[in-house]
C-alpha positions in Angstrom: 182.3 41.0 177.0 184.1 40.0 179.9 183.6 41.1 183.6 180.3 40.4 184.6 180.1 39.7 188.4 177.4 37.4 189.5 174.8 38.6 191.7 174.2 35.4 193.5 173.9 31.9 193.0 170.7 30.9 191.6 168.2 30.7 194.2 166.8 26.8 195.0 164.8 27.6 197.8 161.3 28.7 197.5 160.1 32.4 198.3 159.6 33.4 201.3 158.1 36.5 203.3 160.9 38.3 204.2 159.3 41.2 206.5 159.0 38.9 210.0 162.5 37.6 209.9 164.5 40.7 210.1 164.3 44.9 209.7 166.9 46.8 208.0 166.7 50.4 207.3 169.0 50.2 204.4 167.3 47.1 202.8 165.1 48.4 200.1 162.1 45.7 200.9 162.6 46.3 204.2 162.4 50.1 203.9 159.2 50.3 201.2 157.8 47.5 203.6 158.0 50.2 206.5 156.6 52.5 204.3 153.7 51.3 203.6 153.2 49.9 206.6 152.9 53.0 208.6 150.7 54.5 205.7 148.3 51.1 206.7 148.0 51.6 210.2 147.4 55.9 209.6 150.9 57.3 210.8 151.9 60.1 208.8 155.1 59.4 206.7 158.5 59.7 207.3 159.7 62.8 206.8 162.6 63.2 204.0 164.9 66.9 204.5 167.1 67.4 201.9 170.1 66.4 203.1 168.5 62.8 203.0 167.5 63.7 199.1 169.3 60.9 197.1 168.7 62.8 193.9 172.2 63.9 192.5 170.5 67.0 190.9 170.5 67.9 194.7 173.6 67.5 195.9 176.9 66.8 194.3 177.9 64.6 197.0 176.3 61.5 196.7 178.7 58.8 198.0 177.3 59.0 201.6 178.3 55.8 203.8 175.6 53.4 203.9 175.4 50.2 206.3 175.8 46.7 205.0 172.3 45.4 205.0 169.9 42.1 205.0 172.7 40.0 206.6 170.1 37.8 207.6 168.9 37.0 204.0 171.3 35.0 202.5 169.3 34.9 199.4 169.1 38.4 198.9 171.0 40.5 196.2 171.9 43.4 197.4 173.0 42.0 201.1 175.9 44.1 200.6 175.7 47.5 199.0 179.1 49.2 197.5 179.3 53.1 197.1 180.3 53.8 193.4 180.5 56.5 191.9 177.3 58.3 189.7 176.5 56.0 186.4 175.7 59.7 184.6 177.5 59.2 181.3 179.9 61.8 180.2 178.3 63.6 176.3 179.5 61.6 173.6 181.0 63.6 170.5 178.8 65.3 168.6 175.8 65.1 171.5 174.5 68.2 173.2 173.8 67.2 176.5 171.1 69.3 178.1 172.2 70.5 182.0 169.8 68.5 184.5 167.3 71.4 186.0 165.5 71.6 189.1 161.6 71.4 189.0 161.5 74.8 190.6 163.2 76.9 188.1 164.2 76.6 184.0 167.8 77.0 183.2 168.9 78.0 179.4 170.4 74.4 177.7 174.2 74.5 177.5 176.4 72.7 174.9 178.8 70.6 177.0 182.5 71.0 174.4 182.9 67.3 172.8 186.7 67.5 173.1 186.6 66.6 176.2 185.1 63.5 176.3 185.8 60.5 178.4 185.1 57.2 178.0 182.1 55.7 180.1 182.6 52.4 181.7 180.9 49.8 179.1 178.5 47.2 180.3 179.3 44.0 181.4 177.4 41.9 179.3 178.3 40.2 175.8 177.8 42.6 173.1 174.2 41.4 171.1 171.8 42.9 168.9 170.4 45.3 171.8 173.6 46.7 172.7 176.0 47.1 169.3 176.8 50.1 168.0 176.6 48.5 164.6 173.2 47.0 165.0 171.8 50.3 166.6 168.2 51.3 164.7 169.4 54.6 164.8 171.6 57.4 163.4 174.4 57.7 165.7 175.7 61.2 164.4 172.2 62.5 165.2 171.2 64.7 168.1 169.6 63.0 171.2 166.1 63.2 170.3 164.1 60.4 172.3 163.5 60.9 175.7 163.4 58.1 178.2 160.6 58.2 181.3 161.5 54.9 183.5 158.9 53.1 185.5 158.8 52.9 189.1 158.2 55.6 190.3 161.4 55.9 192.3 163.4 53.4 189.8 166.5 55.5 188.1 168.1 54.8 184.6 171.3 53.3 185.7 170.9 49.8 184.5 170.2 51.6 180.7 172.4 53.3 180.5 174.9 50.2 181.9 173.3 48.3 179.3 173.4 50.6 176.0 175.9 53.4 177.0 175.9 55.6 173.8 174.8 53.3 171.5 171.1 54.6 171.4 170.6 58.1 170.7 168.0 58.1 174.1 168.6 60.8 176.6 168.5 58.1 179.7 166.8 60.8 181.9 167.1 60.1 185.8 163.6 61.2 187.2 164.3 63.8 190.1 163.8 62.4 193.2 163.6 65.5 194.7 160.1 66.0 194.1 159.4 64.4 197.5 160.0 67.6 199.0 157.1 69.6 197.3 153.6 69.3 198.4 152.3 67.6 195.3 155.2 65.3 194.2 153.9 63.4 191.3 152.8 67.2 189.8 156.3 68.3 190.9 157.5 65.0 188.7 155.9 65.8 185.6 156.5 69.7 186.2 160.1 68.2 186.0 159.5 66.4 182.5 157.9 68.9 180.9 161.5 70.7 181.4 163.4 68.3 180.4 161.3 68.0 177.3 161.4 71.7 176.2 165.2 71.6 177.3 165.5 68.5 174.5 163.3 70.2 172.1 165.2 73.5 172.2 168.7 71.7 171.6 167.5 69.6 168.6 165.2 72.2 167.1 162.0 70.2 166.8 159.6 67.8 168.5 161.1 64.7 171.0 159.9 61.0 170.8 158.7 59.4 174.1 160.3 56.1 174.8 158.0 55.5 178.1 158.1 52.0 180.6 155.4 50.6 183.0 154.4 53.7 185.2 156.3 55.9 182.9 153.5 56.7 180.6 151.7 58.2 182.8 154.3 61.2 182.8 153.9 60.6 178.6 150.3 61.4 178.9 150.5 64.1 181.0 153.3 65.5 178.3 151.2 65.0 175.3 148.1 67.0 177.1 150.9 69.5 178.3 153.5 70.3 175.8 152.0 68.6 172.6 153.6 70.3 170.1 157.2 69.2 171.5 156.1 65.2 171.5 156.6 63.6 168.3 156.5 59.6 167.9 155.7 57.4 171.1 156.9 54.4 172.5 154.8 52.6 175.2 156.8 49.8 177.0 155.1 47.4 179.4 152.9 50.2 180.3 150.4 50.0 183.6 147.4 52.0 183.5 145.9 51.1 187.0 149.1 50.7 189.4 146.3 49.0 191.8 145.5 46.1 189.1 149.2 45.6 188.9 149.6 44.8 192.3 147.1 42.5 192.4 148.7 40.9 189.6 151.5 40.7 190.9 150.4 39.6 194.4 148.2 36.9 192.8 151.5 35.3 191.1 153.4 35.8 194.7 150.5 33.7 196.0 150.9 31.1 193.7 154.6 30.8 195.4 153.6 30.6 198.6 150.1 30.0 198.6 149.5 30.0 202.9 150.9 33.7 203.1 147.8 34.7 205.4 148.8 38.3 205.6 149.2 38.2 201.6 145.6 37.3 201.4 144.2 39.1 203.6 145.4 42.4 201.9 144.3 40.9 198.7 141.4 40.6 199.7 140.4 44.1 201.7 142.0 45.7 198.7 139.4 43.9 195.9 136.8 45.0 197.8 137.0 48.3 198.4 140.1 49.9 196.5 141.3 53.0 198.7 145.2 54.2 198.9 145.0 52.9 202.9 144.1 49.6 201.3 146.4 49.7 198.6 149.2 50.2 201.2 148.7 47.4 203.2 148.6 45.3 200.0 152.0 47.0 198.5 153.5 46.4 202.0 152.9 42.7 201.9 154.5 42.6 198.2 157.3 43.9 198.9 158.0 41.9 201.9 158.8 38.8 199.6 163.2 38.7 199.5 162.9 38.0 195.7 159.9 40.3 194.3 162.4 41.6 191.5 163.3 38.1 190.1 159.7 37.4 189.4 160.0 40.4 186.8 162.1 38.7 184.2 161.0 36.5 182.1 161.9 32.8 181.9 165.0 32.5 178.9 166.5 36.1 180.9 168.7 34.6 183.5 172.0 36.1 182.8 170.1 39.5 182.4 168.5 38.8 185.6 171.8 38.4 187.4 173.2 41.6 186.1 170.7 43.3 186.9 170.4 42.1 190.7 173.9 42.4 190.8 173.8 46.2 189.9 170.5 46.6 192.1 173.1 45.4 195.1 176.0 47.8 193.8 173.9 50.9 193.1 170.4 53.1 194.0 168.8 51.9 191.5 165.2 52.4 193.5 164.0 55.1 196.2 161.6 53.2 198.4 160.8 56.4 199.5 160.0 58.0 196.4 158.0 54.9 195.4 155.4 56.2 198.7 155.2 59.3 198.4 154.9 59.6 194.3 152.4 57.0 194.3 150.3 58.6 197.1 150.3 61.6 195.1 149.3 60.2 192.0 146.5 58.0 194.1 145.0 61.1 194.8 143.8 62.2 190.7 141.9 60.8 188.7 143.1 58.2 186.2 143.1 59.5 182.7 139.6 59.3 181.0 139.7 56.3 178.1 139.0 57.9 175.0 141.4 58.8 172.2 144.3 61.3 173.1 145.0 63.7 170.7 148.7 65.3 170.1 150.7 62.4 168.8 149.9 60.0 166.1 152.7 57.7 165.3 152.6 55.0 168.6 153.9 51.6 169.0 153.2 49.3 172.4 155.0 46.5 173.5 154.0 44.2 176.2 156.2 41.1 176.8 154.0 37.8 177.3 155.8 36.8 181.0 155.1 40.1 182.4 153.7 39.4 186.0 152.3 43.0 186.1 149.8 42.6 183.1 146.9 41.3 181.9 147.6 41.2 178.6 144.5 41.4 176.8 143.1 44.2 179.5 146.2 46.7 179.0 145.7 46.2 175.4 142.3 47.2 175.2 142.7 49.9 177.4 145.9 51.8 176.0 144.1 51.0 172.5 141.3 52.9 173.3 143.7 55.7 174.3 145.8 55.5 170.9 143.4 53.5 168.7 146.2 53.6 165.4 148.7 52.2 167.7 151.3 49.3 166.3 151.0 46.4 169.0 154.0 44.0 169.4 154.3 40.9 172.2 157.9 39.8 172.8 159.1 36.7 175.2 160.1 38.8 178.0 159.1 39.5 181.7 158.6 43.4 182.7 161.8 44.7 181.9 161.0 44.8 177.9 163.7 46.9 176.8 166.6 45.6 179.3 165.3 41.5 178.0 165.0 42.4 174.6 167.2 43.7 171.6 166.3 47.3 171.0 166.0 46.3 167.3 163.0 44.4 168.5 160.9 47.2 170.9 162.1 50.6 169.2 161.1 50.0 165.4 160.2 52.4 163.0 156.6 53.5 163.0 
């Protein structure tokens, strides 16, 4: 297909720590930088009411003027950011949509009426074995039965649902960003998708697949130990078990880019040898200061998905900075999830692409195989973003 806007031209200088050479507020680099900073030196964080809530389960109104940011980065992305309307897809015919609910309170599912459907804006990228309708793996008069747990936390499902539309019968869910406002927020988060689950499972009658990404199976787990009988088949992509191993994954490749970043190493360092959350902030605030983090996510033969998808990162909230902090803080604070066997679900497929910055592959293997031991294991040439890199013929097959 035609229409797809370049992000920016490709990048020929080298990366660079962005955090000394300019602040913006509306930068997200610059504002998870901040973050994490001020969790690093021991100030309390910032505050969020809920008229600053960017959730659209919160307020209808989401279009809110923002200011044009990272001027100063030339190589940046999102240097300009354009107010567009919510990527929410309208119910396709014959889909039962369930209403978004609040964590606080359960609504009753409603059945949106199918004749009056609209066509959704399509994506912008060539039609290919990922994003056909004809070469879907699924049924496409069949309910939606797979529900979809993005990574982050704080990411959205915007670029999915950009990417596939209707062509996958996958309830692109939009994790509430509201649950900054409760006093546990990761509990508040999978509070949030244990609704959505039940609100799935009442519509189609029976149990709902998982189709989890990176920090995304973490709310899977917490599902299956929850809500078991409503979880059927699972689908673990890219997923990170210790978030604090991914960052120093990820802030060992950064090194390798710019090798003399004192501050990097420094970080790096304190947080190897004793890993606390205060640590762990300083580190995550010296990874996100690099201008290009995102593009080290996709792998190497995934240019022209990696310009669409910083192009729509610069047109649209795809991320909450602030949801990233406070979620993870939250999370920091339990235990990780014991490794031995989990019982509930039995059919489970994981897929790791080999360019992933965030893994070690033969670590996350062995420890999300001692967690689903029958597991199917497939690697795939990709970066992070499996399922965005890939055709979905290739990381959602039958199991």
């Amino acid at each position: 297909m035609s229409g797809l806007v370049p992000a920016k031209p490709p990048r020929t200088t080298p990366f660079v720590l962005s955090g000394d050479a300019h602040e913006d507020a509306d930068c997200p680099p610059c504002r998870l930088r901040s973050l994490f900073d001020s969790v690093g030196r021991g100030q309390s964080r910032i505050t969020r009411s809920r008229g600053d809530c960017t959730n659209r389960s919160c307020t209808r109104d989401d279009r809110r003027a923002r200011a044009p940011g990272c001027r100063r980065q030339q190589n940046l992305p999102h240097d300009a950011r354009l107010d567009l309307p919510s990527a929410r897809p309208e119910p396709r015919a014959g889909y039962e949509l369930p209403v978004r609910r609040s964590p606080r309170r359960r609504r009753r599912s409603v059945t949106r009426p199918s004749n009056g459907h609209t066509a959704t804006r399509k994506a912008r990228l060539p039609q290919t074995a990922g994003n056909s309708p004809t070469s879907s793996p699924a049924n496409m008069n069949s309910p939606l039965s797979t529900l979809f747990l993005h990574g982050g936390p704080g990411l959205s499902s915007i670029a999915e649902r950009d990417l596939y539309g209707h062509t996958l019968p996958i309830h692109w869910w939009d994790q509430p960003r509201s649950v900054v406002l409760f006093a546990r927020p990761f509990g508040a988060l999978v509070e949030a998708a244990e609704d959505e689950i039940r609100m799935l499972a009442d519509t189609t009658g029976g149990p709902i697949d998982l189709l989890a990404h990176s920090f995304g199976a973490h709310l899977a787990l917490r599902l299956i130990a929850r809500v078991p009988a409503h979880v059927g088949k699972l689908w673990l992509l890219a997923p990170v078990y210790d978030i604090g191993d991914a960052f120093v994954r990820l802030a060992t490749r950064l090194l390798t880019l710019s090798p003399a970043s004192e501050p990097l190493l420094a970080a790096l360092a304190e947080f190897k040898a004793t890993s606390d959350y205060a640590r762990f902030a300083r580190l995550a605030a010296q990874v996100t200061s690099f201008a290009n983090l995102f593009e080290l996510y996709w792998g190497a033969g995934a240019n022209t998905r990696r310009r669409w998808y910083l192009d729509l990162l610069a047109r649209q909230n795809l991320v909450d900075p602030s949801a990233f902090e406070v979620i993870v803080r939250d999370f920091w604070a339990d235990p990780l999830p014991p490794l031995e066997p989990v019982a509930g679900v039995q059919k489970v497929q994981l897929v790791f692409g080999r360019e992933d910055p965030l893994i070690d592959l033969d670590a996350e293997r062995h420890t999300w195989m001692q967690l689903f031991p029958r597991a199917q294991y497939v690697e795939l040439d990709t970066g992070h973003f499996v399922h965005l890199e890939a055709p979905a013929s290739r990381w959602w097959k039958s199991i």
